[in-house]
VEXKOL-100232 format. One record per residue: x, y, z of N, C-alpha, C in turn. Coordinates in steps of 0.05 Angstrom, whole numbers, padded with zeros to 5 digits, always signed. Atoms other than C-alpha are relative to their C-alpha. Example, Ala and Ser with C-alpha at 12.3 -4.5 7.8 and 13.67 -1.06 7.14 Angstrom:
VEXKOL-100232
+00018_-00024_+00000_+00246_-00090_+00156_+00018_+00024_+00000 $
-00016_-00024_-00001_+00273_-00021_+00143_-00015_+00022_+00014 $
//
This chain:
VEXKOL-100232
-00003_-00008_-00027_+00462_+01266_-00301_+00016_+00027_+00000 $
-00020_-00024_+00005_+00491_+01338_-00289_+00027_-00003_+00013 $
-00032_-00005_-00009_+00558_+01354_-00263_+00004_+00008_+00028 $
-00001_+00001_-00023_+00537_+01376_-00200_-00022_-00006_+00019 $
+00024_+00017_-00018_+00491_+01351_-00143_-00001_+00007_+00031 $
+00010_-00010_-00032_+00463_+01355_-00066_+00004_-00026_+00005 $
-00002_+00019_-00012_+00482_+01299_-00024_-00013_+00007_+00031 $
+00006_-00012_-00031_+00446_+01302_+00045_+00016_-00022_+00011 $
-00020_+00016_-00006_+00494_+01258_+00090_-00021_-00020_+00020 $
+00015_+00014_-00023_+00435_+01232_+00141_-00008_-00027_-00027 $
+00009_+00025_+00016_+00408_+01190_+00074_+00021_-00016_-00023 $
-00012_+00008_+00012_+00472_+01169_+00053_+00017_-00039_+00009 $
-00005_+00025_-00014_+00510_+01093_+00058_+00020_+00009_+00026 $
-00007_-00015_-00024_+00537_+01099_+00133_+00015_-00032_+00009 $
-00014_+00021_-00007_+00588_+01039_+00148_+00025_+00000_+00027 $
-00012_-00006_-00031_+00615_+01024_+00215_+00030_-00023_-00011 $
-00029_+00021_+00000_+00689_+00984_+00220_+00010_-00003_+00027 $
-00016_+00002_-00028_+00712_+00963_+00284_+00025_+00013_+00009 $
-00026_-00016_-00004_+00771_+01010_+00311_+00002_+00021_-00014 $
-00002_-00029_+00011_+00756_+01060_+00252_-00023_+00015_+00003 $
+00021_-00021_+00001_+00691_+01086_+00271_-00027_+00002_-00019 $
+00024_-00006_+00023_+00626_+01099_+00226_-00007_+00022_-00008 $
-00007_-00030_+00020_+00631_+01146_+00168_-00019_-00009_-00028 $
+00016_+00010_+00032_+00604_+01150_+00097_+00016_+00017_-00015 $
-00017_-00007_+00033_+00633_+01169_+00024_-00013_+00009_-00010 $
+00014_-00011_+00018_+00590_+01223_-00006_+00009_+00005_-00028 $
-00012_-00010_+00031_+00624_+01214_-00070_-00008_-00021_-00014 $
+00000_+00015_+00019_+00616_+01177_-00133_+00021_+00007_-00012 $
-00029_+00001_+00009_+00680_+01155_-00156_-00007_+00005_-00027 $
+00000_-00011_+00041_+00648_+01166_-00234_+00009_+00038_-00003 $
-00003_-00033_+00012_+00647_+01242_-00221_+00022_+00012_+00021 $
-00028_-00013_-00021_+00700_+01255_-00163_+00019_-00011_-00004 $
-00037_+00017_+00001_+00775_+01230_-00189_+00009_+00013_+00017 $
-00020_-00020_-00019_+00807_+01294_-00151_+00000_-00003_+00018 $
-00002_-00002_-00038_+00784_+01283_-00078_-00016_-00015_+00003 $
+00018_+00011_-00011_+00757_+01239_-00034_-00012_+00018_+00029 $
+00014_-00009_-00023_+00715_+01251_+00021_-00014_-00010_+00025 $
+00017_+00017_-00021_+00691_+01219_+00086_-00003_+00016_+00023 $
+00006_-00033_-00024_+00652_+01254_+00149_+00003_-00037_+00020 $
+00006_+00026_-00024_+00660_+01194_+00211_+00021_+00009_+00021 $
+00010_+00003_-00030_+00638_+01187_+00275_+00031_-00013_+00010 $
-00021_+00008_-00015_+00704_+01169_+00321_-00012_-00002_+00030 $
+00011_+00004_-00036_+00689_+01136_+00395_+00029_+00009_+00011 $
-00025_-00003_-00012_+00739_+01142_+00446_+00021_-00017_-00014 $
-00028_+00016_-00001_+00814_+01112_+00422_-00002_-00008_-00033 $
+00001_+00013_+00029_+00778_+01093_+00351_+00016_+00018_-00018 $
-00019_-00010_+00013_+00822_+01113_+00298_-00013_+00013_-00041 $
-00001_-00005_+00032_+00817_+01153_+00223_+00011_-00026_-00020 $
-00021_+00024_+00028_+00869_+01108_+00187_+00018_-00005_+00019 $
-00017_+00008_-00002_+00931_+01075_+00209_+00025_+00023_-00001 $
-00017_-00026_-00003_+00992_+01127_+00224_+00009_-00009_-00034 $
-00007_+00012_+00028_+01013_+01136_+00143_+00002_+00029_-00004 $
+00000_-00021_+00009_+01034_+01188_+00104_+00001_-00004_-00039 $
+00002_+00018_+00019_+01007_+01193_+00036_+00018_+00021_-00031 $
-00017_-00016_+00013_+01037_+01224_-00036_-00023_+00031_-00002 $
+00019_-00011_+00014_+00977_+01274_-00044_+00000_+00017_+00036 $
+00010_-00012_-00024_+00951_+01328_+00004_-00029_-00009_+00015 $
+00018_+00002_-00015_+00905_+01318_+00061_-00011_+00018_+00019 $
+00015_-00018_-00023_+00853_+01364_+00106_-00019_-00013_+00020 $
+00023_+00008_-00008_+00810_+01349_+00157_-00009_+00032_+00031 $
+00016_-00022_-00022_+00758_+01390_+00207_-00014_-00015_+00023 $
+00014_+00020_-00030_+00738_+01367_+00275_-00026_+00013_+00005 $
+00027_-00012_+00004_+00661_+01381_+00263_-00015_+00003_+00028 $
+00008_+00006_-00023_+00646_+01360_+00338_+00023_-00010_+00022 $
-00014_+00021_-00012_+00683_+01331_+00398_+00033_+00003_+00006 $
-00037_-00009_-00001_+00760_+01326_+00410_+00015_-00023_-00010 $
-00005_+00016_+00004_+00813_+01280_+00391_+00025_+00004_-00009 $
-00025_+00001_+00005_+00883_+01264_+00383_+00020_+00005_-00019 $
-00016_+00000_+00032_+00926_+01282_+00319_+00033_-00007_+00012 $
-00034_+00008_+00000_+01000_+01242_+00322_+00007_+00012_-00032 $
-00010_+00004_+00026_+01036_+01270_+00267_+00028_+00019_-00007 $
-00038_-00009_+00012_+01116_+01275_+00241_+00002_-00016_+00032 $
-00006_-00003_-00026_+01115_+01241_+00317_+00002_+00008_+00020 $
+00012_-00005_-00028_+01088_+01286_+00358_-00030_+00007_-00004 $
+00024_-00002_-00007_+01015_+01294_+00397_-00008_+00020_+00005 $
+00009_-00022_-00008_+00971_+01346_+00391_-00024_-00005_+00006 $
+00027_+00014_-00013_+00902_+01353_+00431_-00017_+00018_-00027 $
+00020_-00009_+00018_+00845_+01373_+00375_-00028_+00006_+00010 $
+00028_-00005_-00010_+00777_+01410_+00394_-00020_+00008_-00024 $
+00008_-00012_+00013_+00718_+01427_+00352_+00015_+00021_-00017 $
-00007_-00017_+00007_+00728_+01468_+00294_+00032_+00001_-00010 $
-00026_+00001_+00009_+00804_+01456_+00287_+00001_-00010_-00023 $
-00012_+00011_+00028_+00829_+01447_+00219_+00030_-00002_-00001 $
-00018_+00013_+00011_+00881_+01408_+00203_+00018_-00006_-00030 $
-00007_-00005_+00023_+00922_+01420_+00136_+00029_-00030_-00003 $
-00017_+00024_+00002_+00964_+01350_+00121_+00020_+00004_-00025 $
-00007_-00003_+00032_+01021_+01372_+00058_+00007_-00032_-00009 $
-00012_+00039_+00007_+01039_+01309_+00021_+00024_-00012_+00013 $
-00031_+00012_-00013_+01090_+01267_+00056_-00005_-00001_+00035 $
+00014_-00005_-00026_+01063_+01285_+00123_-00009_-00026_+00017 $
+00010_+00017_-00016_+01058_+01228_+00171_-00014_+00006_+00022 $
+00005_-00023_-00017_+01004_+01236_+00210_-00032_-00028_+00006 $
+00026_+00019_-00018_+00933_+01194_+00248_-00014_+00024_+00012 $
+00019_-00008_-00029_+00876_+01219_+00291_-00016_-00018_+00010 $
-00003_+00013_-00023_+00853_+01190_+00348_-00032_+00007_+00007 $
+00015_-00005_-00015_+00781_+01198_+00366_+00000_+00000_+00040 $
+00007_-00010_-00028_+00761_+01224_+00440_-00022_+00011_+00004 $
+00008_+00014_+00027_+00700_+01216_+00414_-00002_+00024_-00015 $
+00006_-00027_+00013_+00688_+01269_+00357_-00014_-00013_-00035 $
+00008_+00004_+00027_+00664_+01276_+00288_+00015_+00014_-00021 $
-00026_-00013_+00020_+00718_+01295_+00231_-00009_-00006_-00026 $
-00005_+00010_+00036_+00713_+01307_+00155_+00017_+00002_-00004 $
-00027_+00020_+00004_+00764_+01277_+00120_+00000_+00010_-00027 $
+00004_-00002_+00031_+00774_+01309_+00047_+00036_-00008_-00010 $
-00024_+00005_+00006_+00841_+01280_+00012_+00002_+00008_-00037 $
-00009_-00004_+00028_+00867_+01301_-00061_+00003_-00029_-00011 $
-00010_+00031_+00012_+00875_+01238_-00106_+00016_+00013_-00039 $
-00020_-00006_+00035_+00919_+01222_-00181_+00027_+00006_+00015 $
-00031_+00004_+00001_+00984_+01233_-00150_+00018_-00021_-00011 $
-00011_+00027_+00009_+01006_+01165_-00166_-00003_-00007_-00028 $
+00007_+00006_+00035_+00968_+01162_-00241_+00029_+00026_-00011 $
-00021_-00015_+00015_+01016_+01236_-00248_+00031_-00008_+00003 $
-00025_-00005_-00006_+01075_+01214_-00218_+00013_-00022_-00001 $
-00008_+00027_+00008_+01078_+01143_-00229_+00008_-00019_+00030 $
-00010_+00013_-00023_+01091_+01131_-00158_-00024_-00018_+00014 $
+00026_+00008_-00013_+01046_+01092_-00097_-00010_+00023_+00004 $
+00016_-00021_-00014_+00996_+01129_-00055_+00013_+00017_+00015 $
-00012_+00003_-00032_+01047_+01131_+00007_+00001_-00020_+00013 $
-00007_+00021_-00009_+01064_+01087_+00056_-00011_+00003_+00041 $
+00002_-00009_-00022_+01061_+01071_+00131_+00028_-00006_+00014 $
-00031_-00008_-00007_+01126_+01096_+00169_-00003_-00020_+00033 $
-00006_+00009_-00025_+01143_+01062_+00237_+00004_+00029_+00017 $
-00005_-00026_-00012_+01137_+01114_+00295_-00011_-00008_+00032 $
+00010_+00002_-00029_+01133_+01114_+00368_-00025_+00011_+00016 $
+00027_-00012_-00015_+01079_+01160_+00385_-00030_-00019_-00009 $
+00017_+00006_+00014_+01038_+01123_+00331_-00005_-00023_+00018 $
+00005_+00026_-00024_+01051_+01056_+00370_-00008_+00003_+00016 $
+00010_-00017_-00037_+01037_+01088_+00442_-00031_+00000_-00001 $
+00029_-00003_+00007_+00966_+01097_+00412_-00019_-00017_-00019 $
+00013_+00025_+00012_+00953_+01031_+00379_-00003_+00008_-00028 $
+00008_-00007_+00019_+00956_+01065_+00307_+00021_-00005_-00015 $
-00029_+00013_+00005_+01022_+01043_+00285_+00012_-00023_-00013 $
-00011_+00018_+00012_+01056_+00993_+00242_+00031_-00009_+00021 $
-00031_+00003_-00010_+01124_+00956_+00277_+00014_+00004_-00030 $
-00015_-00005_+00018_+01145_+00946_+00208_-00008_+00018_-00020 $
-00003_-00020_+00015_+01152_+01001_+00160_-00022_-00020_-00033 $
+00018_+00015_+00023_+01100_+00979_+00090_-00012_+00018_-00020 $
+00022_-00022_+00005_+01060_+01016_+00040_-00026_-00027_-00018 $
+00023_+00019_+00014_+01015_+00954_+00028_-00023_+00006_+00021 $
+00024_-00003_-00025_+00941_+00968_+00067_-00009_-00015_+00011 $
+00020_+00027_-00007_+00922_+00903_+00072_+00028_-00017_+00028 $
-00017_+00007_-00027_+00990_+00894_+00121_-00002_+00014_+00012 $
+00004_-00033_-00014_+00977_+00964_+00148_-00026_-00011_+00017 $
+00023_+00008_-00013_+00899_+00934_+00168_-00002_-00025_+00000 $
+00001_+00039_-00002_+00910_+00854_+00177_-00015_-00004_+00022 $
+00023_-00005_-00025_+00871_+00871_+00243_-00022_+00002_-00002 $
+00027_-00010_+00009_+00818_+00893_+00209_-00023_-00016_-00005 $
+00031_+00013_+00003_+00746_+00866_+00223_-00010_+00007_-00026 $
+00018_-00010_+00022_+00686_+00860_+00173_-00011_+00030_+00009 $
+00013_-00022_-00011_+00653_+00918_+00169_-00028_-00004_-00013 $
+00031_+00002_+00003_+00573_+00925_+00166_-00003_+00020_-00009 $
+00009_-00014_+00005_+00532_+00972_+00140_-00017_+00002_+00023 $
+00021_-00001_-00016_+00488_+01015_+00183_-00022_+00028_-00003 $
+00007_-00014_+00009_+00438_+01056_+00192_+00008_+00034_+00008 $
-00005_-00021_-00014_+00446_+01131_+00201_-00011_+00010_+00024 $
+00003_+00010_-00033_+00448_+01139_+00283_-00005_+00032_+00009 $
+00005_-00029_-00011_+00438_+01222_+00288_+00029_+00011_+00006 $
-00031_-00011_-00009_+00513_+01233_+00292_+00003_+00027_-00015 $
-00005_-00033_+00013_+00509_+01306_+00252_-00016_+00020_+00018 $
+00022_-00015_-00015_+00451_+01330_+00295_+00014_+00018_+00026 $
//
C-alpha cells in the first residue's frame, strides 16, 4: 500500500452519536500516529467533545454554519470559515448552531512525555451549555457516562 492516498469523505464510515453529532475518521490509525482527524455535522446545542483540555495541540475550521466555542471560560460566536488554533493545555468545546467543523488534533504527546492525554477541567461557561463536567476527571468514560450507542449511518449530503 503506498504512503499516501485520496479519501473522498461522502464514501467514507459516517457515525452519528447522540449530543455529538455525525462525523467520520478519514484516517487509518496504521498510517496516521501524528493526527487525527474528524469533519462532523453539529445540530443546534450538539456538542464536539466534552469541555477538556488536552496535552497535544488542537485546530479546527467551521466549514459551514455557526457555532459556539467556550474556551479558558469564555464564549465566543463562530461563523463559517473561522479557524480556531487550540495550544496544548487549552480548555476549550464547541457548540454546534448547526454547522459543519473539521477537527484535526496532533497525537504521541503522552507516548513522548509519559503523561495522559489531558483532562476535563470544571468550568462555568462549560456547564451553562450542557458541555461540562461538575467534577474535575481525565477519565472519558466519566467525562461521557451520558453517552448513548452510537449507529452507523449513511452519508446524508452534509458537504454539499
Amino acid at each position: 500500500m503506498p504512503d499516501w492516498r485520496i479519501v473522498n469523505l461522502t464514501e467514507t464510515r459516517w457515525r452519528r452519536s447522540p449530543g455529538l453529532g455525525t462525523g467520520t475518521r478519514p484516517e487509518d490509525p496504521d498510517l496516521w500516529e501524528q493526527i487525527g482527524i474528524t469533519v462532523r455535522l453539529l445540530e443546534e446545542g450538539e456538542m464536539l467533545a466534552m469541555y477538556h483540555a488536552e496535552d497535544d495541540q488542537e485546530d479546527f475550521l467551521l466549514l459551514s454554519g455557526a457555532a459556539t466555542l467556550v474556551v479558558e471560560g469564555e464564549e465566543r460566536q463562530l461563523r463559517r470559515w473561522d479557524f480556531f488554533h487550540c495550544p496544548p493545555g487549552t480548555a476549550h468545546s464547541l457548540i454546534g448552531g448547526p454547522c459543519v467543523v473539521l477537527a484535526v488534533g496532533a497525537r504521541g504527546h503522552e507516548i513522548r512525555s509519559g503523561s495522559g492525554w489531558g483532562f476535563y477541567p470544571v468550568d462555568a461557561a462549560a456547564l451553562k451549555h450542557g458541555v461540562g463536567v461538575e467534577e474535575e476527571t481525565d477519565d472519558p468514560d466519566v467525562a461521557y457516562a451520558w453517552q448513548r450507542e452510537t449507529e452507523t449511518v449513511p452519508y446524508g449530503g452534509w458537504l454539499d
